[in-house]
ZAVOGU-679839 format. One record per residue (C-alpha): residue number from 1; residue in three letters; x, y, z. Coordinates in pm, 1 decimal. Example, Ala and Ser with C-alpha at 12.3 -4.5 7.8 and 13.67 -1.06 7.14 Angstrom:
2
<node><pos>1</pos><code>Ala</code><px>1230.0</px><py>-450.0</py><pz>780.0</pz></node>
<node><pos>2</pos><code>Ser</code><px>1367.0</px><py>-106.0</py><pz>714.0</pz></node>
END
This chain:
185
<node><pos>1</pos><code>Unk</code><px>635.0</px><py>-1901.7</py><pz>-575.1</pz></node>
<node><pos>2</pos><code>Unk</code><px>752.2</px><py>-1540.2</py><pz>-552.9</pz></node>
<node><pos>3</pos><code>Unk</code><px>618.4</px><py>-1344.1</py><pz>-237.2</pz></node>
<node><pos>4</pos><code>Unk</code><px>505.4</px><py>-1020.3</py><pz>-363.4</pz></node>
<node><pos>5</pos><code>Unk</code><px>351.3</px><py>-960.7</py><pz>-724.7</pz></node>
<node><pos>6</pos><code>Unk</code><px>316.9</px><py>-621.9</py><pz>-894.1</pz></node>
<node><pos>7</pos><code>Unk</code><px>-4.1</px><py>-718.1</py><pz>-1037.0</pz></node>
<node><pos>8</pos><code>Unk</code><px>-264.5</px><py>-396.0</py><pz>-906.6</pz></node>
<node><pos>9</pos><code>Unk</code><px>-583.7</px><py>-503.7</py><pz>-712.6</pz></node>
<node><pos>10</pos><code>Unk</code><px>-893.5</px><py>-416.5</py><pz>-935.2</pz></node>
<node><pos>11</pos><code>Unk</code><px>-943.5</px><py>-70.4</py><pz>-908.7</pz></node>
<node><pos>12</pos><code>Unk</code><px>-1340.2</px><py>-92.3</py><pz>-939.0</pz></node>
<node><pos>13</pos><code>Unk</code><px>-1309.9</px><py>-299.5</py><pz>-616.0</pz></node>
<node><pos>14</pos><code>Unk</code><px>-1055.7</px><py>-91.0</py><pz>-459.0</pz></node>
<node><pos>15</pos><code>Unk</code><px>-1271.0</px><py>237.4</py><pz>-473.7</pz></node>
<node><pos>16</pos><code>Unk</code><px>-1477.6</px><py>253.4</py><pz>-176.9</pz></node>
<node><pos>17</pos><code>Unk</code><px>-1293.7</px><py>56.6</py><pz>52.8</pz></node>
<node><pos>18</pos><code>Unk</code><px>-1276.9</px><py>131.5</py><pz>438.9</pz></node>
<node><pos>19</pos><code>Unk</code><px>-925.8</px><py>239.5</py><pz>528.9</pz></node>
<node><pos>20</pos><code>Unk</code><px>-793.4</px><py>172.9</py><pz>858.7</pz></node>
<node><pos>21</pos><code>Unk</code><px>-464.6</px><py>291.3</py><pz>1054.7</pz></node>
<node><pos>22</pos><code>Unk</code><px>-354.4</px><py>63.7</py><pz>1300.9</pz></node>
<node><pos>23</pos><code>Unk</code><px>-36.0</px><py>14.9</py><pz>1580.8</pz></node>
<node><pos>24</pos><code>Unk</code><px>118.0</px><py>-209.6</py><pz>1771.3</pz></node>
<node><pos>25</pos><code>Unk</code><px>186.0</px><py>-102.3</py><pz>2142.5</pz></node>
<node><pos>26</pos><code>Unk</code><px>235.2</px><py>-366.0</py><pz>2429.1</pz></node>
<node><pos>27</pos><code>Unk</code><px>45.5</px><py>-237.8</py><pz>2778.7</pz></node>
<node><pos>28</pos><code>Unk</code><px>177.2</px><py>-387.6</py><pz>3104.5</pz></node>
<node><pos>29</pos><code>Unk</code><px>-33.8</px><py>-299.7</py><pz>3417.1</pz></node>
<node><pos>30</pos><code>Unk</code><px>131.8</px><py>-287.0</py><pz>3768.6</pz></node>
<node><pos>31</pos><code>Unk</code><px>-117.2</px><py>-440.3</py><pz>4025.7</pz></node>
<node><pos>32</pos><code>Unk</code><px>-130.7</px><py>-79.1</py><pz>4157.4</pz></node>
<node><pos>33</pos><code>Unk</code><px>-313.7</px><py>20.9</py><pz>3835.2</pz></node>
<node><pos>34</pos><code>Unk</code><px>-11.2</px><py>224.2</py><pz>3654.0</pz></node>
<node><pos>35</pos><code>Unk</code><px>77.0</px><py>117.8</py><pz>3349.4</pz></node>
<node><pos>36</pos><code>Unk</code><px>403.3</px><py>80.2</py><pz>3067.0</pz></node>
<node><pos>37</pos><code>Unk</code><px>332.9</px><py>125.6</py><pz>2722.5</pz></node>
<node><pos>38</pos><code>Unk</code><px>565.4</px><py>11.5</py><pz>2486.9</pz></node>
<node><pos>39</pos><code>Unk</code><px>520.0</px><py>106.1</py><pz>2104.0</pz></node>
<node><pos>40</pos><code>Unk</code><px>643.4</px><py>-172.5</py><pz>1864.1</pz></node>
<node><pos>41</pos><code>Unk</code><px>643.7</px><py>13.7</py><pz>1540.5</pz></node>
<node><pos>42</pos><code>Unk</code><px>716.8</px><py>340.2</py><pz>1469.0</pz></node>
<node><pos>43</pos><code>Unk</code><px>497.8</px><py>386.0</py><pz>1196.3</pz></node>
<node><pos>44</pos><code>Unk</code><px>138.9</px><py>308.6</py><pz>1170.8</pz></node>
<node><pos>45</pos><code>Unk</code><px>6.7</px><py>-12.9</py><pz>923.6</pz></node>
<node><pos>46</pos><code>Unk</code><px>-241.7</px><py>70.7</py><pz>691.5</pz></node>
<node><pos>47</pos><code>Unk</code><px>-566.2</px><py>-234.7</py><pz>662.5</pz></node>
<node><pos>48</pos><code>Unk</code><px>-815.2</px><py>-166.7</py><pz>430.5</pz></node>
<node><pos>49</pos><code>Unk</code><px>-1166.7</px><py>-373.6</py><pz>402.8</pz></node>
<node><pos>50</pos><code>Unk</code><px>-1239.3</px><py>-420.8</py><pz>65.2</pz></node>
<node><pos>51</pos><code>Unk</code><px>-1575.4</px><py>-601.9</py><pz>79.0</pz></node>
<node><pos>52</pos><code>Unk</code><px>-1767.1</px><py>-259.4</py><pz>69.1</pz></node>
<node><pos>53</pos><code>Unk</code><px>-1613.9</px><py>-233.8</py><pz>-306.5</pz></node>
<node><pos>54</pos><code>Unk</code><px>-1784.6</px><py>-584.7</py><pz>-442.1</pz></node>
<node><pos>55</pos><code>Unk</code><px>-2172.6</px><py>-463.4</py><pz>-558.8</pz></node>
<node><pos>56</pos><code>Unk</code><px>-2189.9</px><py>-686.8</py><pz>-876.1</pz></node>
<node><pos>57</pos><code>Unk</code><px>-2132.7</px><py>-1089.2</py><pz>-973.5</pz></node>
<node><pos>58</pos><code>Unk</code><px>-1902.5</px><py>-963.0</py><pz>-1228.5</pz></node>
<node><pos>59</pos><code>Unk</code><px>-1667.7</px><py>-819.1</py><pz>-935.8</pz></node>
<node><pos>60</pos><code>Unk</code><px>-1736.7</px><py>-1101.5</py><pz>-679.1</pz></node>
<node><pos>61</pos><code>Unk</code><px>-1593.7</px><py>-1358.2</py><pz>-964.2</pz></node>
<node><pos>62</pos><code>Unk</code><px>-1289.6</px><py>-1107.4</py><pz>-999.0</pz></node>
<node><pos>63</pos><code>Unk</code><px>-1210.0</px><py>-1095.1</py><pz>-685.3</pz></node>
<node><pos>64</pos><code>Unk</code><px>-1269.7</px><py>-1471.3</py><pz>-647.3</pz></node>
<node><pos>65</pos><code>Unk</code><px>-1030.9</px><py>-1544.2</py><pz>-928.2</pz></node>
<node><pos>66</pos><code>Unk</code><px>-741.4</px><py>-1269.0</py><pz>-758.0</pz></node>
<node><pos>67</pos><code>Unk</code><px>-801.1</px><py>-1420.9</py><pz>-415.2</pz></node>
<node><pos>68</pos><code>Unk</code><px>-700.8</px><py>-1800.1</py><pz>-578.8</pz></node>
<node><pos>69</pos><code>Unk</code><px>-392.3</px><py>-1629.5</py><pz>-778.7</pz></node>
<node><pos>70</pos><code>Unk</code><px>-242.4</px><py>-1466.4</py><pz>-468.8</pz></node>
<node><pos>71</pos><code>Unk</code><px>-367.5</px><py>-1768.3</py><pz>-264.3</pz></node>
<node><pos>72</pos><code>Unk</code><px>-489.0</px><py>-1586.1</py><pz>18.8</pz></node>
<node><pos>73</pos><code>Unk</code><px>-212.3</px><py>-1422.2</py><pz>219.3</pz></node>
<node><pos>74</pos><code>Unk</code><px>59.5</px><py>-1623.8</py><pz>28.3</pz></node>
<node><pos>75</pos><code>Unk</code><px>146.1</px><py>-1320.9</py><pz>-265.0</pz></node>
<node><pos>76</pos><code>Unk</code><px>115.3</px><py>-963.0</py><pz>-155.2</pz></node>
<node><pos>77</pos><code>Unk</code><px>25.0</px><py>-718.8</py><pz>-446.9</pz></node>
<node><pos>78</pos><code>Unk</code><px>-59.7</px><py>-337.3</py><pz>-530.0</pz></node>
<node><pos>79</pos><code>Unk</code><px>-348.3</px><py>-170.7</py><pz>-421.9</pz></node>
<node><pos>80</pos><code>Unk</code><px>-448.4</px><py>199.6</py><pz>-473.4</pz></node>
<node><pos>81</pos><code>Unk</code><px>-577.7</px><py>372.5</py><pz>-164.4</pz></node>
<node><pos>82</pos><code>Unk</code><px>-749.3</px><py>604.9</py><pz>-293.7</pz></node>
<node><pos>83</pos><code>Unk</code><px>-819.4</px><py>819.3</py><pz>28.2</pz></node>
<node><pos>84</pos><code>Unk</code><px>-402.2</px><py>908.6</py><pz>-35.6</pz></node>
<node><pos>85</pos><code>Unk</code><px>-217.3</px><py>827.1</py><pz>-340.7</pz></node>
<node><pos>86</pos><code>Unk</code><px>-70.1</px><py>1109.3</py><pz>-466.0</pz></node>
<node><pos>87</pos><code>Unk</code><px>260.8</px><py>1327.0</py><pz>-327.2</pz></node>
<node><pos>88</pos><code>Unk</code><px>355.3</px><py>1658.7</py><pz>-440.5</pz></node>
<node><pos>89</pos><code>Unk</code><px>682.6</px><py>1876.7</py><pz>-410.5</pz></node>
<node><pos>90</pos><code>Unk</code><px>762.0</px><py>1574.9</py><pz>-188.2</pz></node>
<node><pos>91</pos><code>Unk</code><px>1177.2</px><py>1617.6</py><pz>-81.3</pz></node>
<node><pos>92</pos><code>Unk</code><px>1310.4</px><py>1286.3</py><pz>-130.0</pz></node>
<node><pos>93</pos><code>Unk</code><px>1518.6</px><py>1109.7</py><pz>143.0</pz></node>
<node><pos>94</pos><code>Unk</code><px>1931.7</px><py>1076.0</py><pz>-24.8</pz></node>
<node><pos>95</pos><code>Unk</code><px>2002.4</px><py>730.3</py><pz>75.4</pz></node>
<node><pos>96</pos><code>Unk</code><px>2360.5</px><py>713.2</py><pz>-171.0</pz></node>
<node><pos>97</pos><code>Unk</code><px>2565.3</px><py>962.5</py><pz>-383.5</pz></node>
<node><pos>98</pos><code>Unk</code><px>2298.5</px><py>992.1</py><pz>-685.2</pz></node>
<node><pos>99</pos><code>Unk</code><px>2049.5</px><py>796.0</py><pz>-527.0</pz></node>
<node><pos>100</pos><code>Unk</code><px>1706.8</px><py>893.4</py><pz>-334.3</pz></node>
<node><pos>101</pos><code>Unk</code><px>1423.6</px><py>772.6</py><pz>-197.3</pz></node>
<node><pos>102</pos><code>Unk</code><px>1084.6</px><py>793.4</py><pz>-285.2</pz></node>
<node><pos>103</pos><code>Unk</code><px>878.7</px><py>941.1</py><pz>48.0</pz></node>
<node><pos>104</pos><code>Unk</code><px>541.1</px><py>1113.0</py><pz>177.0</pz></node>
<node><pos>105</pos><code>Unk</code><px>625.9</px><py>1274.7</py><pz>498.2</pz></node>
<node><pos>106</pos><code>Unk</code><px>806.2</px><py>1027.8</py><pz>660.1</pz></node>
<node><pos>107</pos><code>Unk</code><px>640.8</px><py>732.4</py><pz>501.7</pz></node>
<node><pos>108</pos><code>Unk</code><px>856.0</px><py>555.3</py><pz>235.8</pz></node>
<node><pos>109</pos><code>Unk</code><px>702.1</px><py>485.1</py><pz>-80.8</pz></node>
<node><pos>110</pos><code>Unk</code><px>828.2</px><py>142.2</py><pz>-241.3</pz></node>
<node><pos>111</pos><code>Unk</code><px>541.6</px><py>97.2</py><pz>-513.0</pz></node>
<node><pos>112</pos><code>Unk</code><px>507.4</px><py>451.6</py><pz>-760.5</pz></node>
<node><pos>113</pos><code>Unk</code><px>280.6</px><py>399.2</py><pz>-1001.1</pz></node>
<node><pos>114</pos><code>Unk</code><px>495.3</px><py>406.5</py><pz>-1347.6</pz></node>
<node><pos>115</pos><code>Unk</code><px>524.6</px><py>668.3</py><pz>-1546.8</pz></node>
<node><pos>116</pos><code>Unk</code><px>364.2</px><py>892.6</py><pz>-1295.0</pz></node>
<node><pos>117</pos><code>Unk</code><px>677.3</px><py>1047.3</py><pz>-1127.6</pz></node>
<node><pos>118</pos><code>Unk</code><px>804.2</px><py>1432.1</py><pz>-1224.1</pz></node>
<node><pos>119</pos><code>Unk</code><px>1186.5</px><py>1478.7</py><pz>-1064.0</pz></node>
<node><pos>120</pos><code>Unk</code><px>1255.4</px><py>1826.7</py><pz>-961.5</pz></node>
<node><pos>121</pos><code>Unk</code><px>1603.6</px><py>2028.7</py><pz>-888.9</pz></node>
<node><pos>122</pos><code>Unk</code><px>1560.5</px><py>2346.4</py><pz>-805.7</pz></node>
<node><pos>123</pos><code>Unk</code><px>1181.2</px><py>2409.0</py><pz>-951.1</pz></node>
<node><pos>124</pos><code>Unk</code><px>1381.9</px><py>2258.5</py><pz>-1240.9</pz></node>
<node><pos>125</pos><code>Unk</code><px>1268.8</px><py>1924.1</py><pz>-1434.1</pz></node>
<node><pos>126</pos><code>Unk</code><px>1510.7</px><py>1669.3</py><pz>-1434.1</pz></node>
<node><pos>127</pos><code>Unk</code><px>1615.8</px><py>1316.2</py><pz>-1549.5</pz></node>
<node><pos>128</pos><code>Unk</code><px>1602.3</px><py>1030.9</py><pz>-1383.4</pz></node>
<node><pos>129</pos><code>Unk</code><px>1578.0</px><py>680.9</py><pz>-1337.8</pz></node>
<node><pos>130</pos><code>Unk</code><px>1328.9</px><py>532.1</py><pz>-1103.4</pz></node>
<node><pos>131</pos><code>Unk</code><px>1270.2</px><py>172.9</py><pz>-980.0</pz></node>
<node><pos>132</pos><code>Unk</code><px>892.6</px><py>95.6</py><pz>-975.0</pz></node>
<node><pos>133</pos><code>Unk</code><px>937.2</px><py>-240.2</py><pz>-765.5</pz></node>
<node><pos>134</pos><code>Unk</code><px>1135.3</px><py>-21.5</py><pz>-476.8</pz></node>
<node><pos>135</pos><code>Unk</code><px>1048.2</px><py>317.5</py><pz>-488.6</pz></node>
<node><pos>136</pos><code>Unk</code><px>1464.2</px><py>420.6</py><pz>-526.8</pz></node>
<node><pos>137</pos><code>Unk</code><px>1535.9</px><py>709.1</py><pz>-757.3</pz></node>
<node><pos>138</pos><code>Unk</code><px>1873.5</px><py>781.7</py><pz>-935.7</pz></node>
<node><pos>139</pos><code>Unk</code><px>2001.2</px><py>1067.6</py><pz>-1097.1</pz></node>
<node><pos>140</pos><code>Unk</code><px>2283.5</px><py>1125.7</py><pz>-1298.6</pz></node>
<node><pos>141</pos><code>Unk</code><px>2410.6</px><py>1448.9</py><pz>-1115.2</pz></node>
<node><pos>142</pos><code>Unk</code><px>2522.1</px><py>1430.7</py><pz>-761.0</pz></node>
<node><pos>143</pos><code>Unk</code><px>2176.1</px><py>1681.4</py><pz>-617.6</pz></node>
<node><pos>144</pos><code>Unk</code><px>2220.6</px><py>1722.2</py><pz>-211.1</pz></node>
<node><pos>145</pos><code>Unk</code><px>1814.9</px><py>1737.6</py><pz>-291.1</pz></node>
<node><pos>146</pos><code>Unk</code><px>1535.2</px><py>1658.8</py><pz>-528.9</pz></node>
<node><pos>147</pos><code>Unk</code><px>1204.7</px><py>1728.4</py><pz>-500.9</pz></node>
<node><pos>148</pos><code>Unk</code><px>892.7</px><py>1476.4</py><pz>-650.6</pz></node>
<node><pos>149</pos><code>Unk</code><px>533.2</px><py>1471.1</py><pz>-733.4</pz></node>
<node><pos>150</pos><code>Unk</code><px>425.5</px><py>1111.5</py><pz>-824.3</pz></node>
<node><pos>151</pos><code>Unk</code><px>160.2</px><py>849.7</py><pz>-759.9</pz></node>
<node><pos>152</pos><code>Unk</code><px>150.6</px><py>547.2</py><pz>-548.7</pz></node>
<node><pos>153</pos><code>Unk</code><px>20.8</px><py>205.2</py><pz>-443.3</pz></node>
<node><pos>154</pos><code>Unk</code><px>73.6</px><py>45.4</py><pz>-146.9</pz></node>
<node><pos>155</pos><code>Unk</code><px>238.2</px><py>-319.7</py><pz>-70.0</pz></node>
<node><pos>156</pos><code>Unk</code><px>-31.1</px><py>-526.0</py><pz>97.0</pz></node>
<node><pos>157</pos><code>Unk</code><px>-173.7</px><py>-903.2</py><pz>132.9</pz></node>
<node><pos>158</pos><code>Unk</code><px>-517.3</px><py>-1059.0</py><pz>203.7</pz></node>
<node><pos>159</pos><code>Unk</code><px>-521.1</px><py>-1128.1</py><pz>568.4</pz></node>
<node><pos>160</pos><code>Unk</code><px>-669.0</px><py>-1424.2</py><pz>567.8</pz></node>
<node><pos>161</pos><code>Unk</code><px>-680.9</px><py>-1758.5</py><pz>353.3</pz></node>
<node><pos>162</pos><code>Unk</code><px>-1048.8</px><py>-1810.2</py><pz>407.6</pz></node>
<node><pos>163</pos><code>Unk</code><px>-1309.5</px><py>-1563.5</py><pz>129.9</pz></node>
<node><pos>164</pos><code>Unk</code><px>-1650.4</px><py>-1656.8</py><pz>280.3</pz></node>
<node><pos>165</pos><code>Unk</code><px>-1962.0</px><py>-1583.6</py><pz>30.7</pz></node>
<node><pos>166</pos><code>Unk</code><px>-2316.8</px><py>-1675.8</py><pz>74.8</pz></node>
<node><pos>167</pos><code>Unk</code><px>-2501.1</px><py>-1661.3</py><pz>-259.5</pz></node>
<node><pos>168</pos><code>Unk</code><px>-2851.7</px><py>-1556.8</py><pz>-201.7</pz></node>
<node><pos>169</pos><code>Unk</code><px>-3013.9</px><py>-1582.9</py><pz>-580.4</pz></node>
<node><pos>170</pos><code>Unk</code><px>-2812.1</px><py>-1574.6</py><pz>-897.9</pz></node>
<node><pos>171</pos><code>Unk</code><px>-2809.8</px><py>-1197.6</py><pz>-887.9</pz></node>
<node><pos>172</pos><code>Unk</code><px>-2715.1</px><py>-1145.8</py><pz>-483.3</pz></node>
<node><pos>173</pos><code>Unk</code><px>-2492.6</px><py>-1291.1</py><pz>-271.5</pz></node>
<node><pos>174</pos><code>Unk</code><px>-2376.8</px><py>-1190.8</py><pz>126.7</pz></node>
<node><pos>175</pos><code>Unk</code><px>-1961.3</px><py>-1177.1</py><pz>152.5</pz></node>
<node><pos>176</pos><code>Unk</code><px>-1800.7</px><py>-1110.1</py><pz>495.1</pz></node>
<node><pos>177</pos><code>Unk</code><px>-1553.2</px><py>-834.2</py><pz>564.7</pz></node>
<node><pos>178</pos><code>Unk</code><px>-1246.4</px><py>-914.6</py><pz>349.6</pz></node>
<node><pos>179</pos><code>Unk</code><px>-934.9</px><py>-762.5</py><pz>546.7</pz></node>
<node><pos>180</pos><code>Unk</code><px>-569.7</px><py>-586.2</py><pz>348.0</pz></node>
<node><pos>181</pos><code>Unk</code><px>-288.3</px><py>-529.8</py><pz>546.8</pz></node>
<node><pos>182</pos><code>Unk</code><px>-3.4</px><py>-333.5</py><pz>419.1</pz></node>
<node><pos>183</pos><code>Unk</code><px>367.9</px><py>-496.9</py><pz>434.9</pz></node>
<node><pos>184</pos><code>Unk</code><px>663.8</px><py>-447.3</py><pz>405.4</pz></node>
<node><pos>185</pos><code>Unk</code><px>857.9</px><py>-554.8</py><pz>94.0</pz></node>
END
């Protein structure tokens, strides 16, 4: 069973969904009160809760059906924040002769959406081939930089292998917080 699909999350469900930004850090306190912080990423992990996106049966069965494909946090897939999923004029990072990086600041983008990326060289349009499953960019001319404006989704998983629903009549139902955490791939 592969570990990552590009299959998108439903985008009906997606819209709305609480978006969280969350770190690790590691706090030791001395038994005179001070204390040692120690960071253990150096970027942030975005979770999302998608259960605020889920108003109709129609979308609860969806998401039912998605939950048993990716079988819980087994598969990790797409899924569009749409509080920030676009980049523009973005420098890309030069990782080879020919060969960039997609990024957003200093996040690195793995998952464009296709079709949506514009390569730039100088203000200038250019050609180029870009990997949709990794976010890497080549070009046929050796460019010290390119710019981009492009789309995005972001790499995550259900974190947790348990969807809870209580179905109140045929029409309602109750469904706990349903977690997304983004990984790396």
């Amino acid at each position: 069973m592969p570990s990552f699909s590009e299959e998108l999350f439903p985008l009906d469900i997606a819209y709305g969904s609480e978006v969280m930004l969350e770190y690790s850090t590691h706090v030791s306190t001395s038994k005179s009160g001070h204390e040692v912080r120690n960071v253990n990423w150096k970027h942030g992990r975005l979770k999302y809760n998608i259960s605020y996106g889920i108003k109709t049966i129609s979308q609860l069965k969806t998401l039912m059906e998605f939950f048993r494909d990716k079988k819980g946090k087994a598969v990790g897939f797409r899924f569009r924040d749409f509080s920030d999923f676009k980049a523009e004029n973005e420098r890309l990072q030069k990782i080879a002769p020919n060969t960039f990086q997609l990024i957003k600041g200093e996040r690195i983008i793995q998952k464009p959406v296709i079709g949506s990326v514009n390569l730039f060289h100088n203000n200038q349009m250019i050609e180029g081939l870009v990997d949709y499953a990794s976010g890497i960019v080549t070009t046929t001319d050796d460019f010290e930089a390119i710019t981009a404006n492009f789309e995005f989704d972001v790499a995550v998983r259900f974190d947790t292998d348990t969807l809870s629903v209580t179905n109140l009549t045929d029409e309602a139902f109750d469904i706990d917080n349903i977690y997304l955490i983004e990984i790396k791939v």
